[in-house]
CHARMM internal coordinates of N, CA and C (Angstrom, degrees):
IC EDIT
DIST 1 N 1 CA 1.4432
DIST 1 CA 1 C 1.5208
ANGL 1 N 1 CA 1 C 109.49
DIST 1 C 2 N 1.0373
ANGL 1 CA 1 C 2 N 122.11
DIHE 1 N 1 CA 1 C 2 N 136.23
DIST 2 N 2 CA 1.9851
ANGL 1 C 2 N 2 CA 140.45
DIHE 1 CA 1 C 2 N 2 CA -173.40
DIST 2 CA 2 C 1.6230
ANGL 2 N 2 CA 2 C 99.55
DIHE 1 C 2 N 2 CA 2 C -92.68
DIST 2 C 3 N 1.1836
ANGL 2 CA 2 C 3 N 110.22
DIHE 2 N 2 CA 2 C 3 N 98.42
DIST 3 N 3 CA 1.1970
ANGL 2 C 3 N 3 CA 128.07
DIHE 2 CA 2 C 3 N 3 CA 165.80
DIST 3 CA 3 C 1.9697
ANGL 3 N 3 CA 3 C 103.53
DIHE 2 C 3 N 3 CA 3 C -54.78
DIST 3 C 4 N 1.1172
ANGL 3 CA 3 C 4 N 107.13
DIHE 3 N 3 CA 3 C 4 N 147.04
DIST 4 N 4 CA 1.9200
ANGL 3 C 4 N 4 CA 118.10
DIHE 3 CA 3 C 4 N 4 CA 173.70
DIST 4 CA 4 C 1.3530
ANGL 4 N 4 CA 4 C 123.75
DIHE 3 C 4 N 4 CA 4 C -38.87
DIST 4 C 5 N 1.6465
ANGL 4 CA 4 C 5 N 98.39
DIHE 4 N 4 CA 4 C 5 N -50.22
DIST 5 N 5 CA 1.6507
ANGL 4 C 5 N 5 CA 96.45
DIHE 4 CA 4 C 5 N 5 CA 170.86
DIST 5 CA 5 C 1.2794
ANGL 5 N 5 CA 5 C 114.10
DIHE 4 C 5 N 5 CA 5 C -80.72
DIST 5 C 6 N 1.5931
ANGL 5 CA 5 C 6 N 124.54
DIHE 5 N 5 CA 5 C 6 N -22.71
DIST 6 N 6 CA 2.0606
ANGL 5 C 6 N 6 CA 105.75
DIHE 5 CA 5 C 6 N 6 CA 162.63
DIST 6 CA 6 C 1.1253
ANGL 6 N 6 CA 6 C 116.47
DIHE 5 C 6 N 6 CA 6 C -37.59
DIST 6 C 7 N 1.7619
ANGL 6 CA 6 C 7 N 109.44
DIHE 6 N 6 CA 6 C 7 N -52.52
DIST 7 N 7 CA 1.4710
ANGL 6 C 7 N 7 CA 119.62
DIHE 6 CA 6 C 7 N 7 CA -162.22
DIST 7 CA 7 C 1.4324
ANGL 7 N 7 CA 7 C 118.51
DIHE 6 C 7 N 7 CA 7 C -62.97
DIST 7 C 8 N 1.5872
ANGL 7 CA 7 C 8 N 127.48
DIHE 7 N 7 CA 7 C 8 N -16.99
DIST 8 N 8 CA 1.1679
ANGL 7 C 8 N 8 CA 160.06
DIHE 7 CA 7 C 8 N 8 CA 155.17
DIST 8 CA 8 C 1.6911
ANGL 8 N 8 CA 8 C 99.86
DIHE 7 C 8 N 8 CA 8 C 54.26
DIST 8 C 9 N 1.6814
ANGL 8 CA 8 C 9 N 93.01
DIHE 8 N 8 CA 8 C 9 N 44.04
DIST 9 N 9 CA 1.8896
ANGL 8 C 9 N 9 CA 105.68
DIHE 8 CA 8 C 9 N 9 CA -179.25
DIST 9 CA 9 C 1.9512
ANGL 9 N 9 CA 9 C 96.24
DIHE 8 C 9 N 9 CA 9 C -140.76
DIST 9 C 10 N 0.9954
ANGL 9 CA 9 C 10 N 112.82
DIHE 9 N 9 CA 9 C 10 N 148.46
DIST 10 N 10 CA 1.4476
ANGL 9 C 10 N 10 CA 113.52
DIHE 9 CA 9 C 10 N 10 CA 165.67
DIST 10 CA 10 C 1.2400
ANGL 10 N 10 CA 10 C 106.60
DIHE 9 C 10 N 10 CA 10 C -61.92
DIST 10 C 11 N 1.3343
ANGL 10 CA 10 C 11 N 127.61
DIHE 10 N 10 CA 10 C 11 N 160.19
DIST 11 N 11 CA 1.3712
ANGL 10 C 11 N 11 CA 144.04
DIHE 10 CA 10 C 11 N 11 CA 166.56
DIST 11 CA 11 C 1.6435
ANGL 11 N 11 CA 11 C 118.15
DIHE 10 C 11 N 11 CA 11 C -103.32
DIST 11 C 12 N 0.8053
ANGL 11 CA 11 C 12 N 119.34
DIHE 11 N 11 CA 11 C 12 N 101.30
DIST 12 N 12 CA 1.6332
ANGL 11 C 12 N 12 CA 129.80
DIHE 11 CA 11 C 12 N 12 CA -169.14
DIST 12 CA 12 C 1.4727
ANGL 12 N 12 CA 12 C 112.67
DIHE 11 C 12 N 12 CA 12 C -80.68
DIST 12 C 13 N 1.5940
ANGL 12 CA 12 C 13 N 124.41
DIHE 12 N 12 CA 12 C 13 N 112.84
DIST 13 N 13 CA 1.2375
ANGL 12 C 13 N 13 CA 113.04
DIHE 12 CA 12 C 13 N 13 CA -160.21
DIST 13 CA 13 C 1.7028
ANGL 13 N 13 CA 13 C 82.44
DIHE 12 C 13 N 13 CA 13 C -103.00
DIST 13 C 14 N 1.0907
ANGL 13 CA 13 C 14 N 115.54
DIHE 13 N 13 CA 13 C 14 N 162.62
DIST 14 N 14 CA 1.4639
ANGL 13 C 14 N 14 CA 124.29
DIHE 13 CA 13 C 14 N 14 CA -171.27
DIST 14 CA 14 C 2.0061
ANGL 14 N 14 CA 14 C 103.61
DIHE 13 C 14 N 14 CA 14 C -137.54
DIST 14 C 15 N 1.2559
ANGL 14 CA 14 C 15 N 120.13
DIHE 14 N 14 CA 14 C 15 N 147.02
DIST 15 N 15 CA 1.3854
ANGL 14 C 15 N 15 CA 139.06
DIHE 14 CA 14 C 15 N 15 CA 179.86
DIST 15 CA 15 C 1.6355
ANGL 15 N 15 CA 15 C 105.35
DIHE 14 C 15 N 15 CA 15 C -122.08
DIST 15 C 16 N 1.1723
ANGL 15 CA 15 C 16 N 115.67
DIHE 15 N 15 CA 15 C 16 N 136.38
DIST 16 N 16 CA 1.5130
ANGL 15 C 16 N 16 CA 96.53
DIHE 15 CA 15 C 16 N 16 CA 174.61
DIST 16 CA 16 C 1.0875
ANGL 16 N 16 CA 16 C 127.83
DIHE 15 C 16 N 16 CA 16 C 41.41
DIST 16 C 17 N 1.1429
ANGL 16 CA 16 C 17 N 110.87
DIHE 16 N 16 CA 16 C 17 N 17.69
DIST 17 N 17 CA 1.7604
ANGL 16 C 17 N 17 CA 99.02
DIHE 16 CA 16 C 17 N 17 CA 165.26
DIST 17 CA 17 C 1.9816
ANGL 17 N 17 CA 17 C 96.31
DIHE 16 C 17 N 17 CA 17 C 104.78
DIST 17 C 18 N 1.3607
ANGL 17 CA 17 C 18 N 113.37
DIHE 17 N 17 CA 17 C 18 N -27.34
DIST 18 N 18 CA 1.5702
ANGL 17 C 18 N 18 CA 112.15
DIHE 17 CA 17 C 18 N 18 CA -161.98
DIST 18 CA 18 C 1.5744
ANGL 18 N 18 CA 18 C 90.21
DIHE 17 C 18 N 18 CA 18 C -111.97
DIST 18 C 19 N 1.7540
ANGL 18 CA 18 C 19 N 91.74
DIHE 18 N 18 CA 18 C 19 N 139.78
DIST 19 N 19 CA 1.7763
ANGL 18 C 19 N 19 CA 95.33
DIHE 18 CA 18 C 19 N 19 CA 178.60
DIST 19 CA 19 C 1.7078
ANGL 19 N 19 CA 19 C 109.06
DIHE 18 C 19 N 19 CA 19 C -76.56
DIST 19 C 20 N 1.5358
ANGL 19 CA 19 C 20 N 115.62
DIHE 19 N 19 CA 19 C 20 N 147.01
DIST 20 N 20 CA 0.7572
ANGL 19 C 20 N 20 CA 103.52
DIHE 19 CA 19 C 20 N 20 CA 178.62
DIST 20 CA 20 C 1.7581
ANGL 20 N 20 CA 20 C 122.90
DIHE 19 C 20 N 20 CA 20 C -140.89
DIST 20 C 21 N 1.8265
ANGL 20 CA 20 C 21 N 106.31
DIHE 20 N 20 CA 20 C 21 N -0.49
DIST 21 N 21 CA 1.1809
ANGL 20 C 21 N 21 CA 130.41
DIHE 20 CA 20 C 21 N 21 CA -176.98
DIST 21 CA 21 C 1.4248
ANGL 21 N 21 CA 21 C 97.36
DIHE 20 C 21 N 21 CA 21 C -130.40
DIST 21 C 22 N 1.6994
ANGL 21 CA 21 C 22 N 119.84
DIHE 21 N 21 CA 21 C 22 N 119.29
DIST 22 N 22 CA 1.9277
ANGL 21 C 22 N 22 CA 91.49
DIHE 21 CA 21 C 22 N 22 CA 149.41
DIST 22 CA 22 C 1.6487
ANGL 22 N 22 CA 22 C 108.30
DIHE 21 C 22 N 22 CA 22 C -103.56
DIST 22 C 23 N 0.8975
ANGL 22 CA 22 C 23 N 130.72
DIHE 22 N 22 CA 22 C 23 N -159.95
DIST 23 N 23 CA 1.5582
ANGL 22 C 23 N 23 CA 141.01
DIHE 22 CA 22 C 23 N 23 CA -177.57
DIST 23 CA 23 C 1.7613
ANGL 23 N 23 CA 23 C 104.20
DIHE 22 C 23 N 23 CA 23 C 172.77
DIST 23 C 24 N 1.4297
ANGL 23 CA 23 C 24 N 86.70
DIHE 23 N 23 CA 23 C 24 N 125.50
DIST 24 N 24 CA 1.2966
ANGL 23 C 24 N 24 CA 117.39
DIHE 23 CA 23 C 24 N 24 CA -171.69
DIST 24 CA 24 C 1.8449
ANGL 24 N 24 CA 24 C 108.15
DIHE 23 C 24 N 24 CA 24 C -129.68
DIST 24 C 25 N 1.2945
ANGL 24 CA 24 C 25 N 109.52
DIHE 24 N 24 CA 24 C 25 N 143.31
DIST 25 N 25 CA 1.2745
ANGL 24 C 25 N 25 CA 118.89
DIHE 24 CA 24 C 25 N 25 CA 178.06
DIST 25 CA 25 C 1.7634
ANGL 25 N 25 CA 25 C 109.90
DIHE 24 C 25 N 25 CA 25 C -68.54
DIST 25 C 26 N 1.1964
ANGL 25 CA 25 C 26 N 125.24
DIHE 25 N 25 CA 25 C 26 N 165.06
DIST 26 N 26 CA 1.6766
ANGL 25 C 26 N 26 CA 138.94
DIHE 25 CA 25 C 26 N 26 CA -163.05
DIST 26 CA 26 C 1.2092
ANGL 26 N 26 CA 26 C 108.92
DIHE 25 C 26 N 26 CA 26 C -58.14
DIST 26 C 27 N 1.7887
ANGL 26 CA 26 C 27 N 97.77
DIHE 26 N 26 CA 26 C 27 N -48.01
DIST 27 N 27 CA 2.0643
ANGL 26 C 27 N 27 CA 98.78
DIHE 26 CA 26 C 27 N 27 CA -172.93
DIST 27 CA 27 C 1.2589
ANGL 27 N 27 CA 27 C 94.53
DIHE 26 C 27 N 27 CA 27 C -74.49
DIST 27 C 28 N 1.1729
ANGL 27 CA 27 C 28 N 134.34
DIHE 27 N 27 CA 27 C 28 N -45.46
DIST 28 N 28 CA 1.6100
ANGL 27 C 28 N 28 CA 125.28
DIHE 27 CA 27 C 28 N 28 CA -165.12
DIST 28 CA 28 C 1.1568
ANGL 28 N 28 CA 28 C 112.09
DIHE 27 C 28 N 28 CA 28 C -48.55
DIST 28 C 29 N 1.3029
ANGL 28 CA 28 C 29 N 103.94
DIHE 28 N 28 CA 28 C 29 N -49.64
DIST 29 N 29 CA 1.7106
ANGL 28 C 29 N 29 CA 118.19
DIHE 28 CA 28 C 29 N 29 CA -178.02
DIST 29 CA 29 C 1.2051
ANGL 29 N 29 CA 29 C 115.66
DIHE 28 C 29 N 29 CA 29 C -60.95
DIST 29 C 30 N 1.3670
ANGL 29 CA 29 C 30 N 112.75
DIHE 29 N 29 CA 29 C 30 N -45.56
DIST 30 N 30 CA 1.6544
ANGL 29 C 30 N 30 CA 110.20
DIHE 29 CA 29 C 30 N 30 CA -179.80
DIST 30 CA 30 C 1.8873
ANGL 30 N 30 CA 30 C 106.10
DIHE 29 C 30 N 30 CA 30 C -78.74
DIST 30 C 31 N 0.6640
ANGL 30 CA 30 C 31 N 116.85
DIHE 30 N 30 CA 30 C 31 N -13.91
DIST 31 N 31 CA 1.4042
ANGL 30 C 31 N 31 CA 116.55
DIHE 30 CA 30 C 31 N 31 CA -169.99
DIST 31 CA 31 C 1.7812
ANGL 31 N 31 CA 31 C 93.96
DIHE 30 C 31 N 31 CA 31 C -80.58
DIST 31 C 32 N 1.4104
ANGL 31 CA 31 C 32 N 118.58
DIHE 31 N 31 CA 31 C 32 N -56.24
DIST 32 N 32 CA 1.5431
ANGL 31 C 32 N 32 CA 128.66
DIHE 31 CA 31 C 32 N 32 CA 164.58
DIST 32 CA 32 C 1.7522
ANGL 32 N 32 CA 32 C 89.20
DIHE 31 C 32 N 32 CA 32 C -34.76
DIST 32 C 33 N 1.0740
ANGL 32 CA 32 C 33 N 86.53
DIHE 32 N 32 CA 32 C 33 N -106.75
DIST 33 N 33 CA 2.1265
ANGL 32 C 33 N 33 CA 80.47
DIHE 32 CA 32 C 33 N 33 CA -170.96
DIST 33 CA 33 C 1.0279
ANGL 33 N 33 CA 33 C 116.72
DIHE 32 C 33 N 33 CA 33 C -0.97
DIST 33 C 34 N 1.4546
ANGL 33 CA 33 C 34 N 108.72
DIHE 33 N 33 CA 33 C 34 N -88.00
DIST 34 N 34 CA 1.6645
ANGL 33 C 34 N 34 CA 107.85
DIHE 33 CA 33 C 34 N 34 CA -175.23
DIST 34 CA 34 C 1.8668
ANGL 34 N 34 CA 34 C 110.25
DIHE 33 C 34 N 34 CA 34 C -25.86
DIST 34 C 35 N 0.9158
ANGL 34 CA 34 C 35 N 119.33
DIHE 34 N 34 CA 34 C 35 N -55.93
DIST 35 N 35 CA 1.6799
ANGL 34 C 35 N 35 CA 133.24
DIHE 34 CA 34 C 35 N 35 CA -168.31
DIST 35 CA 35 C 1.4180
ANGL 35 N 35 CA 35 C 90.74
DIHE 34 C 35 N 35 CA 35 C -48.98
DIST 35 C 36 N 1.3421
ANGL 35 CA 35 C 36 N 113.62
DIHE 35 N 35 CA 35 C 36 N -72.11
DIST 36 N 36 CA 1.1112
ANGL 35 C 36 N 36 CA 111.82
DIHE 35 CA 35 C 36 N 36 CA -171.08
DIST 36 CA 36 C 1.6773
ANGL 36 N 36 CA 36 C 126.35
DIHE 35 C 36 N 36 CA 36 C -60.15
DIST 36 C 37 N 1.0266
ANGL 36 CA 36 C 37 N 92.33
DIHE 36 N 36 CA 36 C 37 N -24.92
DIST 37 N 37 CA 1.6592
ANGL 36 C 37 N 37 CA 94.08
DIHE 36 CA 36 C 37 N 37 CA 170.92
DIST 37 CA 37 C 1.6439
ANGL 37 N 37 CA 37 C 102.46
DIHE 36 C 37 N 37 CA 37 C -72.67
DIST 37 C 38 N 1.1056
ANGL 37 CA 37 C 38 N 134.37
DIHE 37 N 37 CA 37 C 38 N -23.57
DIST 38 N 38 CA 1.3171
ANGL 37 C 38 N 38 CA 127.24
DIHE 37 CA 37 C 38 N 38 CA -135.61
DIST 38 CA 38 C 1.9005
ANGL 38 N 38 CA 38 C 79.08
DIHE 37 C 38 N 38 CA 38 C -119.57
DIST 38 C 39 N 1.1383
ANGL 38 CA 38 C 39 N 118.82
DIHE 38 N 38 CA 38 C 39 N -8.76
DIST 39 N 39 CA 1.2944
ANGL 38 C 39 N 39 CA 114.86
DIHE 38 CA 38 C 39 N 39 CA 172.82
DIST 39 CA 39 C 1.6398
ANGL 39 N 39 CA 39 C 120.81
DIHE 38 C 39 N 39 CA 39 C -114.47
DIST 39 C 40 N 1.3837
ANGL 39 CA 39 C 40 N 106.09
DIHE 39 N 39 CA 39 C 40 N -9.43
DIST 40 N 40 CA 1.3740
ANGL 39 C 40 N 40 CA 118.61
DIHE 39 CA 39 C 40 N 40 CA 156.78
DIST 40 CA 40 C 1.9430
ANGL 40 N 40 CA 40 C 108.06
DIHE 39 C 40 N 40 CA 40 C -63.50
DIST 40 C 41 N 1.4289
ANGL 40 CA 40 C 41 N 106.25
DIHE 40 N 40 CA 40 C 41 N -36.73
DIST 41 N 41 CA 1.4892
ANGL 40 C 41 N 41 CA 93.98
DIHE 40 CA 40 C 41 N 41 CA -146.87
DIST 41 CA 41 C 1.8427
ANGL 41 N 41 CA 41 C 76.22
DIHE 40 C 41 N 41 CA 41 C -97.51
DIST 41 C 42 N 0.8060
ANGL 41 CA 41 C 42 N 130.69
DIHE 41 N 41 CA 41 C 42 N -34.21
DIST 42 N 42 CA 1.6287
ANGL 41 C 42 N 42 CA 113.69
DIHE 41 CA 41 C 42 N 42 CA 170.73
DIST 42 CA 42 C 1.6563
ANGL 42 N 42 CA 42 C 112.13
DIHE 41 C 42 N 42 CA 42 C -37.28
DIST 42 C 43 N 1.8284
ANGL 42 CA 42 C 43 N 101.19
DIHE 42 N 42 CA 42 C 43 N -59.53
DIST 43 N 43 CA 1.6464
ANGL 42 C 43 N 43 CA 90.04
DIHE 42 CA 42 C 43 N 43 CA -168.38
DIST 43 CA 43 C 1.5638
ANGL 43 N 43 CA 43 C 105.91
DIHE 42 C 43 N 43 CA 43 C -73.58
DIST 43 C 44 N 1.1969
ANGL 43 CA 43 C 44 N 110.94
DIHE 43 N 43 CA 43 C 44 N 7.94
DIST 44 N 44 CA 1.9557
ANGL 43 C 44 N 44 CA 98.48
DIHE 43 CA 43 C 44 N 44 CA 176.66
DIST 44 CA 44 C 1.6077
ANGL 44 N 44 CA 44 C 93.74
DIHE 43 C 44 N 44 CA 44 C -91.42
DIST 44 C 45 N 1.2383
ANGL 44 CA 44 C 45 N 132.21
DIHE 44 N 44 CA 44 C 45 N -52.23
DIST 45 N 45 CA 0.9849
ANGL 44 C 45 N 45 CA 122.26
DIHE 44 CA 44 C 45 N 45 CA 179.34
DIST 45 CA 45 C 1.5308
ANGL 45 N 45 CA 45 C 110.01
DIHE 44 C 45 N 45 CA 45 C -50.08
DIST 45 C 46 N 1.3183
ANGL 45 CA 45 C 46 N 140.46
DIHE 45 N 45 CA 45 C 46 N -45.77
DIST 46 N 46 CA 1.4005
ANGL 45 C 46 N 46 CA 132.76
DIHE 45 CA 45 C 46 N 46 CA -158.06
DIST 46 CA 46 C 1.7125
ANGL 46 N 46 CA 46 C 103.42
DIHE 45 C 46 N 46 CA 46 C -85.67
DIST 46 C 47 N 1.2225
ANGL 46 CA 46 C 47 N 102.55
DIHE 46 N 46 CA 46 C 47 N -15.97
DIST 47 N 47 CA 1.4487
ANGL 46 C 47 N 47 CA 110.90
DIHE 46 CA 46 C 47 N 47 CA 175.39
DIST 47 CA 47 C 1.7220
ANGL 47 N 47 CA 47 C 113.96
DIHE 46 C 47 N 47 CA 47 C -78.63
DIST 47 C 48 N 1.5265
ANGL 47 CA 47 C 48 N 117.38
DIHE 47 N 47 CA 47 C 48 N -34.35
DIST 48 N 48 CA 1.2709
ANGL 47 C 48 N 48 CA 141.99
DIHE 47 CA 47 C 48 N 48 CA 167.32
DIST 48 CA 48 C 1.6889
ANGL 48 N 48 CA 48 C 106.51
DIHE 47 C 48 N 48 CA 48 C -42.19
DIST 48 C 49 N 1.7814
ANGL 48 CA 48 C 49 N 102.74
DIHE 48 N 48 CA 48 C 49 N -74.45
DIST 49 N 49 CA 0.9819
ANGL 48 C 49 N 49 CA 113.83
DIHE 48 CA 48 C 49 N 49 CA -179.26
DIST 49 CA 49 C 1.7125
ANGL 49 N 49 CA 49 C 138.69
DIHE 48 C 49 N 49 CA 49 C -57.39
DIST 49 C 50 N 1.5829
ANGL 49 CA 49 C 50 N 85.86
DIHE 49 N 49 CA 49 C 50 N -27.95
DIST 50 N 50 CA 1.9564
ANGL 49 C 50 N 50 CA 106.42
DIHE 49 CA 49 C 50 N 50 CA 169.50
DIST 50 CA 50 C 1.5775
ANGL 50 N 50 CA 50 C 105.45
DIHE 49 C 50 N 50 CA 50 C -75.23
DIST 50 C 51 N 1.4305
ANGL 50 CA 50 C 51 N 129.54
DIHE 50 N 50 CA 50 C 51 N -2.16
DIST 51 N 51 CA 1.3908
ANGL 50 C 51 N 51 CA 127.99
DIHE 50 CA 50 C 51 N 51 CA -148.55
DIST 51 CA 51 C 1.8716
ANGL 51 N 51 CA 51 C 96.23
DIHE 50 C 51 N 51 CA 51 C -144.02
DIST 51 C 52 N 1.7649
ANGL 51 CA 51 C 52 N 100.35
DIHE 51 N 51 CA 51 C 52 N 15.36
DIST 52 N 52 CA 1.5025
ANGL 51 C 52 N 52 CA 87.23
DIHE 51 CA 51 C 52 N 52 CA 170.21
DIST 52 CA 52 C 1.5718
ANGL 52 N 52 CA 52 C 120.93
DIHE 51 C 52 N 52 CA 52 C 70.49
DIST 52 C 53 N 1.0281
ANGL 52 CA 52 C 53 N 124.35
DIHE 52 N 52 CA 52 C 53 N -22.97
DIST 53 N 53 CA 1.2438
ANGL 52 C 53 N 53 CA 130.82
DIHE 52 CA 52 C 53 N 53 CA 168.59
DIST 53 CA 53 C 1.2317
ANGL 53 N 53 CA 53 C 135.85
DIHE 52 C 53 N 53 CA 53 C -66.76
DIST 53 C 54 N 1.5227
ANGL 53 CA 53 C 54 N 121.01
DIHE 53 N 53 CA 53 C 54 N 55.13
DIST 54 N 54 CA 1.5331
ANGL 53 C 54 N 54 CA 125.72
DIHE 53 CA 53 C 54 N 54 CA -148.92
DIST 54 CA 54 C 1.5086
ANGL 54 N 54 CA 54 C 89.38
DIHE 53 C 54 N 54 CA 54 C -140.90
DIST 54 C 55 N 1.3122
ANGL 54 CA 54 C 55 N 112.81
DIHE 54 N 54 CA 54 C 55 N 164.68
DIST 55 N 55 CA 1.8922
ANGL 54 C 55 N 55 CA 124.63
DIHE 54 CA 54 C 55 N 55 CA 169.51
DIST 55 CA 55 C 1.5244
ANGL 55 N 55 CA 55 C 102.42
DIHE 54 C 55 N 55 CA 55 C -138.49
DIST 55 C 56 N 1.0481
ANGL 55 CA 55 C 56 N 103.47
DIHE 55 N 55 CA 55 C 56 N 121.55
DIST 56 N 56 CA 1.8864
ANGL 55 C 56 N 56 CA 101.83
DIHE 55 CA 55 C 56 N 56 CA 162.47
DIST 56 CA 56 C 1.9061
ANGL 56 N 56 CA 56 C 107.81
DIHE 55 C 56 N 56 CA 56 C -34.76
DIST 56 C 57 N 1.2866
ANGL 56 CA 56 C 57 N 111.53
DIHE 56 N 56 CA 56 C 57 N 143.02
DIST 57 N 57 CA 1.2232
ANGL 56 C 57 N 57 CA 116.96
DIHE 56 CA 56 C 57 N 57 CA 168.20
DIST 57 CA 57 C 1.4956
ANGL 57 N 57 CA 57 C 118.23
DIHE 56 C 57 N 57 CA 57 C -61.68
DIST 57 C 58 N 1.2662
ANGL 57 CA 57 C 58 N 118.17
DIHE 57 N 57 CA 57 C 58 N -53.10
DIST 58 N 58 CA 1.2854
ANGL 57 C 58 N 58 CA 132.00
DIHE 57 CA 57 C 58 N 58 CA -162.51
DIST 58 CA 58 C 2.0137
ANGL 58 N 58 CA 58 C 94.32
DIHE 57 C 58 N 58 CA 58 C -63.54
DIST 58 C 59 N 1.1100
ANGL 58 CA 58 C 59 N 114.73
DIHE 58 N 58 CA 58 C 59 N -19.40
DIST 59 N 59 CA 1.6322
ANGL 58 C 59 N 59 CA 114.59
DIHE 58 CA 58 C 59 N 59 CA -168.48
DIST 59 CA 59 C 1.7777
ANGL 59 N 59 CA 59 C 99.29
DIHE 58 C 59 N 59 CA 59 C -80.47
DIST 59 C 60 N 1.4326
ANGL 59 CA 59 C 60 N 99.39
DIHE 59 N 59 CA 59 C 60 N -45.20
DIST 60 N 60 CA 1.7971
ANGL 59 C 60 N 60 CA 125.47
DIHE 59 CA 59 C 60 N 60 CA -157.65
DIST 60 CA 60 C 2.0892
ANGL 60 N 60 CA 60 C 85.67
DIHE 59 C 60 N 60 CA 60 C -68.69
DIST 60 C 61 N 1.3999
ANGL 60 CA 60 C 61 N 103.69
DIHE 60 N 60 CA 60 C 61 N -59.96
DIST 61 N 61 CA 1.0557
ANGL 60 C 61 N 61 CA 106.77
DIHE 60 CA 60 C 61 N 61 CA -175.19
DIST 61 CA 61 C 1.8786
ANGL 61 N 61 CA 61 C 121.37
DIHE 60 C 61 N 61 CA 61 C -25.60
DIST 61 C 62 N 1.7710
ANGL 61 CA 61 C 62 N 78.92
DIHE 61 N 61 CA 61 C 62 N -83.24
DIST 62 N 62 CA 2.0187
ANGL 61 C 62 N 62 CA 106.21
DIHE 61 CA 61 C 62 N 62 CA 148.50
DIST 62 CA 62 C 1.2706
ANGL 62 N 62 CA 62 C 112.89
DIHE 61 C 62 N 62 CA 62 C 1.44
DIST 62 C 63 N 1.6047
ANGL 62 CA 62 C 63 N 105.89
DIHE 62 N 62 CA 62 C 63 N -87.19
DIST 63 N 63 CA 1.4494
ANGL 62 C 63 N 63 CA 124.15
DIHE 62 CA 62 C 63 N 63 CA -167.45
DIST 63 CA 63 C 1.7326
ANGL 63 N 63 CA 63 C 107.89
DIHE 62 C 63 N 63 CA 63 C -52.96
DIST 63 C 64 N 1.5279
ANGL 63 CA 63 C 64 N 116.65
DIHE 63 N 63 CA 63 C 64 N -46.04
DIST 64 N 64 CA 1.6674
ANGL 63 C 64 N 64 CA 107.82
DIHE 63 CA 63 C 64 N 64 CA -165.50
DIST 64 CA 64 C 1.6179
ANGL 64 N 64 CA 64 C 105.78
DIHE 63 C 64 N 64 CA 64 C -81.34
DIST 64 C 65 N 1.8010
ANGL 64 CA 64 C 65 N 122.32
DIHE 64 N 64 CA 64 C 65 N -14.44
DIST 65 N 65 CA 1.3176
ANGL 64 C 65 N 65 CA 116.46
DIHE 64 CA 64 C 65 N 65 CA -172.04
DIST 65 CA 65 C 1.6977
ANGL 65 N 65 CA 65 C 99.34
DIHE 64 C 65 N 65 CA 65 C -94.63
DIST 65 C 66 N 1.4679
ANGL 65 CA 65 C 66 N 114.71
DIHE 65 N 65 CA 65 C 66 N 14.06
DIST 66 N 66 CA 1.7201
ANGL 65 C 66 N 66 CA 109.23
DIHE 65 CA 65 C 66 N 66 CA 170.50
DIST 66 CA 66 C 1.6484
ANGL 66 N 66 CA 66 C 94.39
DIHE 65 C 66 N 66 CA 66 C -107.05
DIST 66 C 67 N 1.1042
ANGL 66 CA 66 C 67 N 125.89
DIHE 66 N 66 CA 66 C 67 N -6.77
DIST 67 N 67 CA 1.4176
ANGL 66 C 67 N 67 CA 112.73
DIHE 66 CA 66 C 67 N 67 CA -174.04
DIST 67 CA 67 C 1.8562
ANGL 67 N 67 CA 67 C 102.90
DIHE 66 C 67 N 67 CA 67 C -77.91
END
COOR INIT
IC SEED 1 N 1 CA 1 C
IC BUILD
């Protein structure tokens, strides 16, 4: 028998016909997170950059090697 994390897919429990639970094993899940974190901080950055809110590197650099 294939334990959840072999299957390395969520398991979709369904009611009536309509899904209504998924369940996924730990790494899957954490691996989802990470993604999602890592795709949250993309659109803040691209949102940053559409919004003018940017510094040349070479300035940013500058500033933390005088501290």
């Amino acid at each position: 028998m294939r334990t959840l994390g072999d299957r390395g897919e969520p398991l979709v429990i369904t009611q009536n016909g309509s899904a209504k639970v998924v369940v996924q094993d730990i790494d899957s899940f954490e691996k989802t997170q990470e993604t999602m974190a890592l795709l949250k901080m993309l659109a803040l950055g691209n949102r940053q950059i559409e919004s003018g809110q940017v510094q040349p590197a070479a300035e940013v650099i500058a500033r933390l090697r005088e501290r």
